[in-house]
N, C-alpha and C positions, 0 to 999 in steps of 0.2 A: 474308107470306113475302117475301123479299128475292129481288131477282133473284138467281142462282149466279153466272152468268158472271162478270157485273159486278164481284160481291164477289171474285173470285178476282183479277181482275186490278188491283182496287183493294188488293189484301192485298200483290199480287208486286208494284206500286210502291212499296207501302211499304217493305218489307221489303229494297229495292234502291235505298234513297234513300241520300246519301252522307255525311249527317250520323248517327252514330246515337240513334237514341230517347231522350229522357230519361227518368228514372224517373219524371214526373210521367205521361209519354206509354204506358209501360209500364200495360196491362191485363192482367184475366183470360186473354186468350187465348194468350195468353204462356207462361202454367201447362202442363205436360205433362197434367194430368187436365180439360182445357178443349178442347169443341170448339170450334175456330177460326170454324165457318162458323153453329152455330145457338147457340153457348154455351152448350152443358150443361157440368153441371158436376156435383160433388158433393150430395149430398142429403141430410137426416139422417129417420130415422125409430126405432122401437122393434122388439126380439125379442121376441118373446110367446110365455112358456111356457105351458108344461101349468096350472100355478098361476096363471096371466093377470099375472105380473109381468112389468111393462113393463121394459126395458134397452136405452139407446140405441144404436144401429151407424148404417153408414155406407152408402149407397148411391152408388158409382160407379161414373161413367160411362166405358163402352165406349169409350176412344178409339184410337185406332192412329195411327199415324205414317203417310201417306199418298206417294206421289208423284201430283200430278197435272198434265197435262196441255189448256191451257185455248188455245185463240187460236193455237199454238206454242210458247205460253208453260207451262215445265215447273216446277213448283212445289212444297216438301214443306210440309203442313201435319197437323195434328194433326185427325185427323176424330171423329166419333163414327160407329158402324155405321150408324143412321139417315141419315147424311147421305149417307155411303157406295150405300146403298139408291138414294137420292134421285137421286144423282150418275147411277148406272147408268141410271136410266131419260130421264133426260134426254139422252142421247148420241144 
């Protein structure tokens, strides 16, 4: 598991640098259904009926749009609820 802090303030310098990203440098967590801090993402799995016919769907993930607050440093990222959990207990 990654330090939090850390990642949060290495994310806000990114994100505040004066050149912008390139699209090589563009990742996952860039996506609105990506969390930013453990990168969950999308899943796939099967519905299973009554008749055991498999059909495939989507499993995504809980993200939310965030503000946080790290060092003084205020910050919006795209969380998942777990990290959110995570977040609260480390304050």
């Amino acid at each position: 598991m990654c330090d939090f802090r850390g990642f949060l303030i290495a994310l806000f310098c990114e994100a505040r640098s004066d050149t912008p990203p390139s699209k090589d440098e563009r990742t996952g967590p860039d996506m609105a259904g990506t969390c930013e801090l453990c990168g969950k993402t999308t899943t796939f799995g099967h519905n299973v009926s009554f008749s055991k016919r498999r059909t495939n769907r989507k499993f995504k993930a809980n993200v939310h749009r965030k503000t946080l607050t790290v060092n003084g440093v205020t910050i919006r990222t795209n969380v998942c609820t777990q990290c959110m959990r995570t977040a609260a207990k480390t304050k």
